[in-house]
Structures are given as C-alpha cells and as structure tokens.
C-alpha positions as CSV (number, residue, x, y, z in Angstrom):
1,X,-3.4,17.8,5.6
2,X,-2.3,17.9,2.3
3,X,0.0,14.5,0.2
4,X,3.7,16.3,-0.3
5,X,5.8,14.0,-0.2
6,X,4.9,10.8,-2.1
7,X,7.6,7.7,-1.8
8,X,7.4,4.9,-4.4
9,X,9.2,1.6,-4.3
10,X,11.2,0.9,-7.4
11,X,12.0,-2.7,-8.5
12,X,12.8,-4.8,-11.1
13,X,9.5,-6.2,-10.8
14,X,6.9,-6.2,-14.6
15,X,4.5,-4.6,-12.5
16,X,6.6,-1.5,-11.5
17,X,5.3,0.7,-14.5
18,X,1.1,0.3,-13.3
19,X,2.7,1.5,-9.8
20,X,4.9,4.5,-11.1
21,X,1.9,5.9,-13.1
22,X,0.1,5.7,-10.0
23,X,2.6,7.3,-7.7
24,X,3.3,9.8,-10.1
25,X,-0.5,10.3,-10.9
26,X,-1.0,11.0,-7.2
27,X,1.9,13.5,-7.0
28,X,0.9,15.3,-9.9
29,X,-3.0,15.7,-9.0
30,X,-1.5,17.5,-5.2
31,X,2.0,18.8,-6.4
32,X,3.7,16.7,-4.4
33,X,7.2,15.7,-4.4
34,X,8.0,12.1,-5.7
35,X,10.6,10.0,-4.2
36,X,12.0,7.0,-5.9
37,X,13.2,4.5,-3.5
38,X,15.0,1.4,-4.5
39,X,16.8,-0.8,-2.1
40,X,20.1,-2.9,-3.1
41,X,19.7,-6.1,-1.1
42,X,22.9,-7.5,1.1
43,X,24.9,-10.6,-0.6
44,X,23.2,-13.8,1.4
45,X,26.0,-16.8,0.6
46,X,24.4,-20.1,0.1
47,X,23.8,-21.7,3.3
48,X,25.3,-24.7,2.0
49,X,28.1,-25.5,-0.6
50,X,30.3,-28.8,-1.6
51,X,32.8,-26.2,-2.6
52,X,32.0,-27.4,-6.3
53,X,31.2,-23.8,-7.1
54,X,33.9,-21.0,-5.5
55,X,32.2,-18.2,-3.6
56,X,33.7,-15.6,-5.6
57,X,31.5,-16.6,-8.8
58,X,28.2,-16.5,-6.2
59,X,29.6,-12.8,-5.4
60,X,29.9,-11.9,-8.8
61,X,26.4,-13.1,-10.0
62,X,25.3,-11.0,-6.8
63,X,26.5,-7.8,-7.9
64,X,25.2,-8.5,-11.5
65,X,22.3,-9.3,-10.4
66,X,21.8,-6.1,-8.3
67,X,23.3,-4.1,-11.0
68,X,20.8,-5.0,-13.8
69,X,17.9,-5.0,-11.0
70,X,18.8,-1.6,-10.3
71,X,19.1,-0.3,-13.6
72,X,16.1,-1.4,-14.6
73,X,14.0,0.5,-11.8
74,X,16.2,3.8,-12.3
75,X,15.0,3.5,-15.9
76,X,11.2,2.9,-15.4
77,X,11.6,5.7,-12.8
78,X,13.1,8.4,-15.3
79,X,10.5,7.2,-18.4
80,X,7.5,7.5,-15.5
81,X,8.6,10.8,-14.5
82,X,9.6,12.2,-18.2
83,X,8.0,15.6,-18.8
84,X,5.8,15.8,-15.6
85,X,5.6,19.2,-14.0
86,X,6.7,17.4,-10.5
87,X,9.7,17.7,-8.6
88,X,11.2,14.5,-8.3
89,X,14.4,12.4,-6.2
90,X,15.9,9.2,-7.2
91,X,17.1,7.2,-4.0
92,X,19.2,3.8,-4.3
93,X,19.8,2.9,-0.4
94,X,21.5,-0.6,0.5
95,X,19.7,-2.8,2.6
96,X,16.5,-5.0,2.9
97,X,13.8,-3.4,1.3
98,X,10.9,-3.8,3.6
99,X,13.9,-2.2,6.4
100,X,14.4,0.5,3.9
101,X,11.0,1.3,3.5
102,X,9.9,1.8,6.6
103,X,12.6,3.7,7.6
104,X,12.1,6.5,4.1
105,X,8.3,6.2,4.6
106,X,8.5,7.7,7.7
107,X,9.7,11.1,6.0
108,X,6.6,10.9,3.1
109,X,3.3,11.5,3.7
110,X,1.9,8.3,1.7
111,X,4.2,5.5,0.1
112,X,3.5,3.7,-2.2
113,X,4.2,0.1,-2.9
114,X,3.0,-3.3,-5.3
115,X,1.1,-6.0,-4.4
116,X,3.0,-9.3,-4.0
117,X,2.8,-11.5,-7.0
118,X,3.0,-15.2,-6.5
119,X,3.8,-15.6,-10.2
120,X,7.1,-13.6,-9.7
121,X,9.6,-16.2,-9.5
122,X,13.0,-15.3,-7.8
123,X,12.1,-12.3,-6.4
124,X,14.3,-11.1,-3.6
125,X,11.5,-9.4,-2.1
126,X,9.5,-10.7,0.8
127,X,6.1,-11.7,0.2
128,X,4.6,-9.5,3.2
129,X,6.6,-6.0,2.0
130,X,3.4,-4.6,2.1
131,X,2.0,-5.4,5.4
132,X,5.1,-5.0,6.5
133,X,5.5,-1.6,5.6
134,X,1.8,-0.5,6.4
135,X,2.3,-2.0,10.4
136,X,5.6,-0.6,10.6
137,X,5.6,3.4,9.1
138,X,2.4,5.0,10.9
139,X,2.1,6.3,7.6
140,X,-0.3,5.8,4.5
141,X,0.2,2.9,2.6
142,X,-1.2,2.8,-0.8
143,X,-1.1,-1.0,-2.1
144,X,-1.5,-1.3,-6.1
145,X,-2.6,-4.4,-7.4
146,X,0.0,-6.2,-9.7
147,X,-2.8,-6.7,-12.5
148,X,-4.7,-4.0,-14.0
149,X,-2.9,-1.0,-11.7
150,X,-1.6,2.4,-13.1
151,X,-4.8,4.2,-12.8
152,X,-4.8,6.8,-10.3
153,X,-7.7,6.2,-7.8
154,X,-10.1,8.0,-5.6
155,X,-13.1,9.4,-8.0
156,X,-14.7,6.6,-5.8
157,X,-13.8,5.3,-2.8
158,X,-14.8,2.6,0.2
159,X,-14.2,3.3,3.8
160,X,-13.9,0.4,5.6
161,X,-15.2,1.4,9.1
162,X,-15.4,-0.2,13.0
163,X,-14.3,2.2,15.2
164,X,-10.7,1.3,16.2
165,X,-7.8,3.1,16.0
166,X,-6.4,1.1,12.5
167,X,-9.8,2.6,11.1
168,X,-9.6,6.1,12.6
169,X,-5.8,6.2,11.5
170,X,-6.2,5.1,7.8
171,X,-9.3,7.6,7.3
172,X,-7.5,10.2,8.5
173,X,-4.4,9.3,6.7
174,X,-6.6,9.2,3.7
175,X,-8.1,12.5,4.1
176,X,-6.7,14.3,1.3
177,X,-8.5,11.8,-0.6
178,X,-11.7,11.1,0.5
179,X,-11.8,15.0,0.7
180,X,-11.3,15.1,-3.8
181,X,-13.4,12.5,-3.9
182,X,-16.5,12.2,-6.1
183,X,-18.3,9.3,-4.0
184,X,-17.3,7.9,-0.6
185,X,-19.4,5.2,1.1
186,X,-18.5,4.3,4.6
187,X,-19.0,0.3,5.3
188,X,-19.6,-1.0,8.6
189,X,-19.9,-4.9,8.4
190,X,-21.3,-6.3,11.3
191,X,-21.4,-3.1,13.8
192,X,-22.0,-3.9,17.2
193,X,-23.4,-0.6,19.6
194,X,-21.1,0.1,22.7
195,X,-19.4,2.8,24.7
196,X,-16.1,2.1,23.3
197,X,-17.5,1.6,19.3
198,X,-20.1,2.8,17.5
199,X,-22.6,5.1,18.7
200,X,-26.5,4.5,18.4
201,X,-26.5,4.7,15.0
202,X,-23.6,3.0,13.5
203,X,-21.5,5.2,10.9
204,X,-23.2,8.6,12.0
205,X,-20.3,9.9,14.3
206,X,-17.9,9.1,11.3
207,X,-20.1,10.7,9.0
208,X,-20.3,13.6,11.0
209,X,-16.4,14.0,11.4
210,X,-15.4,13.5,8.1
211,X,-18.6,16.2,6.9
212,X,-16.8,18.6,8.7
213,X,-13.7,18.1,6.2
214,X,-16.2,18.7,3.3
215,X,-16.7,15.0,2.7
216,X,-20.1,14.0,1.8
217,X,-20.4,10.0,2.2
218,X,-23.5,7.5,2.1
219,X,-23.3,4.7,4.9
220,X,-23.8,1.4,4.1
221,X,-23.9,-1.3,6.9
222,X,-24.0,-4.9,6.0
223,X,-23.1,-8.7,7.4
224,X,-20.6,-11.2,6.9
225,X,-22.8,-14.2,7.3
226,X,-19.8,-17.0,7.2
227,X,-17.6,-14.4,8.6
228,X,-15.5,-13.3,6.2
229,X,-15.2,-9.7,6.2
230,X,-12.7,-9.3,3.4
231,X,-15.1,-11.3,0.9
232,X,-17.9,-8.8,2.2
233,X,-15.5,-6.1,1.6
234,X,-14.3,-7.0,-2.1
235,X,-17.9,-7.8,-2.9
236,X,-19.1,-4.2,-1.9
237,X,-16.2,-2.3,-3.5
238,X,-17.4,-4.4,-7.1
239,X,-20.9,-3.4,-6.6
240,X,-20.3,0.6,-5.9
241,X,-17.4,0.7,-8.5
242,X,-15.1,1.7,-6.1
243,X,-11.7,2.4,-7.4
244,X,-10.0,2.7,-3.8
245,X,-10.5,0.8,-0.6
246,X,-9.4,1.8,3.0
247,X,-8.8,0.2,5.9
248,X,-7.1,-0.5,8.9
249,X,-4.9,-3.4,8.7
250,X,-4.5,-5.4,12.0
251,X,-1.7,-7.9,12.8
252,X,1.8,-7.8,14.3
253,X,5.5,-8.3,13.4
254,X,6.4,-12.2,14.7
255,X,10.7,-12.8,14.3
256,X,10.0,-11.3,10.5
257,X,6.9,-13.0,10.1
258,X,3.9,-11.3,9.6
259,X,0.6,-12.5,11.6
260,X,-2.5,-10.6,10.1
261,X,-6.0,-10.2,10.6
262,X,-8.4,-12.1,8.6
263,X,-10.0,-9.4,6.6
264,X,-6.3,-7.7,5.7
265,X,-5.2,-11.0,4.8
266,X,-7.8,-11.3,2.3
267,X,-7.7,-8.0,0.3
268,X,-3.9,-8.1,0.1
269,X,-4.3,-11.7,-1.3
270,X,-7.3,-10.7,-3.7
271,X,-7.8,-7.4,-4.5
272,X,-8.8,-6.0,-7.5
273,X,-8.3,-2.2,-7.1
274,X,-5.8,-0.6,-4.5
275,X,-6.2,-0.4,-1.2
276,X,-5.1,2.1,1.2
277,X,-4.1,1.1,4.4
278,X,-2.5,2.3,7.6
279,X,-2.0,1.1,11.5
C-alpha cells in the first residue's frame, strides 16, 4: 500500500497554511496526488426574524461571505502548492463540509483535515469535522493540530495498540508510514490477556505483523492509573518525541452529534502533534 491520493480540506480558517504544508509535505515525500477540497456551505435563514432586516440583505451577506471564504482557501491552496513537483486538483463542491468530506475521502487514500479551534469565532464548521470524518470514511484521517502544525510527521511515531478492529484498521491504514519511519513504539495501556485480545505477551503478535512489512518497533506497555488513557497517551508521545500518534478512534454518529470514546475525546481536545486516526 502506498499514499496516492492525498485530500486536504481547504478553509478560510488561520490555521489552513500549517495543514497545506503538511498535506502537501506528505504528497510530495510519496508522489502522491493532492486534492484540494473546499466545501461552499448551504444559505441557513435565521430561524427567527421581526422582519426589521429583509431576507434578501441575509442572502447577500451569504454569498459574500462564501465568496471571500472561498477565495481565501483557493489562494492558500495555489501559494501551498507553487513550484512543487506534485500533481495537484482544486475542488469547490457545495454542501456541508463534514458531508462533503466524507463522501471525497472515500476516493483518497488519507485525508487530511485541522483540528477544531475553540478560539475560531464564527466558524461555519462543526466542531466534531474531524471525528466525524474519521468514523464516517473507512479511510485514514490525519488530524493537524491548529498550533504549531505544518511539519510533516512520521520520523517518529506512537502506535496506539489494543487489539480491536479501530486499532488494526488505523495501523494498517498507516502503513506507508510506520513503514518510512525512523522509530515506532507500539503502546499498550492496560493490556488485558484473552482469546479475543492480546496474546501471552501483549504487543508481540503486532510486532510480528508489522516486522513482516519491514517495520522495526520497541513495545512499550504502561497503565492508566485514574483511567485516563488519552493523558497516558499524550504523556508517552512527549516523552519519546513522537511527532505522530495513531489510533483507533471509537464512538458513533447520534442525529449529528458525535458520542466518542474517552481516550479520542482527549487527544482531539489536546493534542500537541497530529494524530492519525481511522475506524
């Protein structure tokens, strides 16, 4: 398996630039096509007027709005792509954007995609775009922090590993880089020995697998004493260095709201580098 298509969500947003050098980082390393992807989002009317302010004048500040929004991503897009030796596609699709992601992401073999910023006032985005897109695709999703992203990861990378399918998927969607990387360590928090889990010794079987792609990895098994297994998680990734976590995110679509597992709940809230993550 090989990255060769590479989607990239394009916004307005001031932390679009860190995730364009990324994407385009990535595509570059594996000669991968790069697909921008910005989605136009549907005119919502107020849900109440007085009729003080005519709906024609909250129609025009729509389509300005969603004129300047888009020309400000086509723009980052063409400076982030200016001179590379990629092949590149600029896509501007109308419609929600976590509906339109999913639905390009599904034709890309990793996408792409910011972390939410609570600072971002007014943002027309939804505030769970990336879960969202991760539970949805059955693709890669690669998460880049809105502070301190733009650096293209995997020289060092932590696995996040228990033995379900979410963990088996996003190593294996992950592949091409664990298989470039420098350093891999495989952390198991709290592994537990059964039939349907972990073998006798936690991490092995995993080990094994993934030597067999040429990936050499050092286990490390640890506990979350007060049961958080995202702090456990971000703590680990500080002390190795790691540049790139991945997981398995766990949780479920409820009427457009997104129910998550604890530990994906806290690296999407607080991480630090970006995370990789797939369902």
């Amino acid at each position: 398996m090989a990255y060769k298509t590479i989607l990239v969500h394009c916004d307005a947003d001031r932390s679009v630039a860190a995730r364009l050098a990324t994407a385009v980082g990535l595509a570059e390393r594996y000669q991968a096509h790069l697909v921008g992807l910005h989605a136009r989002p549907p005119f919502q009317p107020p849900a109440f007027t007085d009729g003080s302010y005519p709906m024609d004048l909250f129609f025009t500040e729509y389509e300005a709005a969603v004129k300047a929004g888009e020309a400000t991503a086509s723009a980052a897009f063409a400076q982030a792509v200016k001179g590379k030796g990629i092949t590149t596609e600029w896509r501007s699709v109308d419609g929600l954007a976590d509906d339109m992601l999913t639905l390009h992401s599904r034709y890309a073999d990793l996408t792409v995609v910011g972390q939410n910023d609570p600072e971002a006032s007014g943002s027309p985005l939804p505030s769970d775009l990336p879960e969202s897109v991760a539970l949805a695709t059955g693709r890669g999703t690669l998460v880049v922090p809105h502070i301190g992203g733009g650096k293209v990861p995997g020289s060092n990378i932590m696995l996040c590993w228990n033995a379900s399918r979410e963990s088996a998927r996003a190593a294996s969607e992950a592949l091409p880089l664990l298989k470039a990387a420098g350093n891999v360590t495989v952390l198991i928090v709290e592994p537990r020995t059964s039939s349907e889990g972990h073998g006798a010794m936690p991490g092995a079987d995993v080990a094994t697998w993934l030597g067999r792609h040429g990936v050499k990895v050092t286990v490390q098994s640890d506990v979350a004493a007060d049961g958080d297994v995202g702090g456990v998680i971000l703590s680990r990734a500080m002390d190795h260095g790691s540049d790139l976590i991945v997981m398995g995110i766990y949780g479920h679509s409820r009427l457009r709201e997104m129910v998550l597992g604890g530990a994906s709940r806290t690296l999407l809230a607080s991480m630090t580098v970006p995370v990789l993550m797939a369902h």
